[in-house]
N, C-alpha and C positions, 0 to 999 in steps of 0.2 A: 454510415451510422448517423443520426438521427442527431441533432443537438441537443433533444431533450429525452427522457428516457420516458416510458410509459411503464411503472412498477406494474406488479401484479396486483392486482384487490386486496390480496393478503397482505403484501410488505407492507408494515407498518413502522414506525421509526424504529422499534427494537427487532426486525425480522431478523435472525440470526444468520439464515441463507443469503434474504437478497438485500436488506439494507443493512448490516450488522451497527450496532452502537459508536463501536469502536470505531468506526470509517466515516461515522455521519456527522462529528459533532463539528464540523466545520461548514464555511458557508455555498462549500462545495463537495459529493462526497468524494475518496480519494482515486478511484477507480476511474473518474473523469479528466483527470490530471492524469495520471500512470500512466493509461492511456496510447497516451502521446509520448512515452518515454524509452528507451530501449528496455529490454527484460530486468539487466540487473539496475539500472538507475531509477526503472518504477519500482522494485523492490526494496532500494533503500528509502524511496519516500513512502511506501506502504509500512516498513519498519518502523522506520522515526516518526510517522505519524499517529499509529498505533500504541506505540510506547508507552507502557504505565495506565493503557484505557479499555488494554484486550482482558477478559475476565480466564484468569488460570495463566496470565504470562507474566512474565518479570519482566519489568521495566528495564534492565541490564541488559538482559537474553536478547531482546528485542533492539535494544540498541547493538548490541556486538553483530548480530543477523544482515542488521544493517550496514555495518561500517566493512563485513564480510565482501556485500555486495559491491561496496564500492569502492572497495582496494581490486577487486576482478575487473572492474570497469576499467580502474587507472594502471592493471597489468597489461588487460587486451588494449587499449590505448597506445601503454608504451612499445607494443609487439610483443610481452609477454605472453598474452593469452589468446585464447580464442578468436 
């Protein structure tokens, strides 16, 4: 993968599909970071970064989604899970 991304013509800073608002407002968006992350530890940083920015989500719901993902991380960790 590429270090730098090449959007589409379309994506414009609010493109819902490929740049969403909610992921951009950082000085990187979050999908470059997760990335690199296992499934559910990119999911908590995709939660908590989203938090209170995604348009139609609670700011709670999205943190609880999060701390979700990574209480399953620190289960399969301890040999709980997965």
């Amino acid at each position: 993968m590429s270090d730098t991304l090449d959007w589409p013509q379309s994506a414009t800073m609010d493109d819902p599909v490929n740049r969403p608002s909610h992921y951009t407002r950082f000085p990187v968006e979050v999908i470059e970071i997760t990335e690199h992350l296992s499934f559910n530890l990119g999911n908590v940083v995709k939660y908590v970064a989203r938090a209170g920015h995604k348009e139609g989500s609670d700011e709670l719901t999205d943190l609880r989604k999060g701390l979700w993902y990574l209480q399953r991380e620190i289960a399969r960790l301890e040999g709980g899970g997965r």
